[in-house]
C-alpha positions in Angstrom: -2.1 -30.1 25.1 -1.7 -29.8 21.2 -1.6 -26.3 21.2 1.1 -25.9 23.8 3.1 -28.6 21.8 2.2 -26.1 18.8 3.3 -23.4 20.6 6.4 -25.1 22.0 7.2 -25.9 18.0 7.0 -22.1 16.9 9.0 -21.6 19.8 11.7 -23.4 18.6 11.1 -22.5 14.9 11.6 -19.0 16.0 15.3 -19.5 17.5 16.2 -21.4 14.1 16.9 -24.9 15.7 13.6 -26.1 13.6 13.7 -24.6 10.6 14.3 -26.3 7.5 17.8 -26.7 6.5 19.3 -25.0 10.0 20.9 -28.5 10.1 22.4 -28.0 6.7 23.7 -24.5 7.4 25.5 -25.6 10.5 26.9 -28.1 8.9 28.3 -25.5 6.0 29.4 -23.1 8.9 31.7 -26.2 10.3 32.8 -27.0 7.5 34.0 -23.5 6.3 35.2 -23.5 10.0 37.5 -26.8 9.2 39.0 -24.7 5.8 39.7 -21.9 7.1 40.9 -23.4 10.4 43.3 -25.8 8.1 44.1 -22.9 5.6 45.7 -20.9 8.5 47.7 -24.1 9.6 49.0 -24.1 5.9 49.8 -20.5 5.9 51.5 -20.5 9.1 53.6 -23.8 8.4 54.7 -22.2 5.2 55.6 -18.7 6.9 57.8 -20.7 9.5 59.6 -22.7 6.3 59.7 -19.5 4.6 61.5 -17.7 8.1 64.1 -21.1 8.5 64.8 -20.9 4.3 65.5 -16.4 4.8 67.5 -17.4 7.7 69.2 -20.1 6.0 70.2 -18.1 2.9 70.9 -14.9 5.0 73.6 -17.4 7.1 74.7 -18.2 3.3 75.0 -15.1 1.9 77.4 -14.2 5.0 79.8 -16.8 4.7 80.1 -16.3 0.8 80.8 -12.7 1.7 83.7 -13.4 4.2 85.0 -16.1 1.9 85.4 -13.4 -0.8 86.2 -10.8 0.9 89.4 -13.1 2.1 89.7 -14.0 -1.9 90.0 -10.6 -2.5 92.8 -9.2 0.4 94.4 -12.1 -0.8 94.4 -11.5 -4.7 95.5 -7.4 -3.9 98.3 -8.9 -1.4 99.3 -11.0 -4.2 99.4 -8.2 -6.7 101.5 -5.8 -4.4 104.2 -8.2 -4.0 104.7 -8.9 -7.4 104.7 -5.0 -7.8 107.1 -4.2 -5.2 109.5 -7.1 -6.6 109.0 -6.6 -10.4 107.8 -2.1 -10.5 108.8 -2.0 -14.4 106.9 -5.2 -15.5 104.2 -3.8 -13.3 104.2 -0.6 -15.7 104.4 -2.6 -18.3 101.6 -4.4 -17.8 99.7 -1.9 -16.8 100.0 0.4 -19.7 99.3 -2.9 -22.0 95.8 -4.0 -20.6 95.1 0.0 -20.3 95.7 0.2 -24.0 93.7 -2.9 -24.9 90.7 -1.7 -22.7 90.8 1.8 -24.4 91.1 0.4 -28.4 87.8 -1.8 -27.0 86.1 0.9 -25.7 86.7 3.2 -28.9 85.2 0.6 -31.2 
């Protein structure tokens, strides 16, 4: 009977469950298991903020761009009318900041 429970203890050695620190090793494995398992819960509750903050920004970025563009039709409307009311102070103007830009520019 001792050798068969011999036998039935190489037996087991052999498929690892008895071997010294098998215990220890499956224990490391779960643990690296829990990591990585929590690292990819990280990663992916960061790449969902990251997605809602792009789209956030992107919705943003849009309305700044249709609030300036309707700044800017209405600074070039404003601009034409005094023009067409007031052509020679237009000129006037114009040919002071020209000459202002150009004495910077030569310096």
């Amino acid at each position: 009977m001792a050798e068969k429970q011999e036998i039935g203890d190489r037996t087991v050695g052999k498929t690892g469950a008895g071997e010294p620190g098998f215990g220890q090793a499956s224990e490391a494995v779960e643990k690296l298991r829990s990591v990585v398992d929590q690292a990819s819960r990280s990663i992916r509750d960061l790449t969902e903020a990251s997605e809602q903050w792009a789209q956030t920004a992107q919705e943003r970025a849009t309305e700044m761009a249709k609030e300036l563009r309707v700044q800017g039709e209405h600074a070039v409307g404003a601009v034409s009318k005094q023009v067409e009311q007031n052509p020679l102070i237009s000129v006037a103007v114009a040919f002071a900041v020209g000459f202002l830009v150009a004495s910077l520019v030569r310096r």
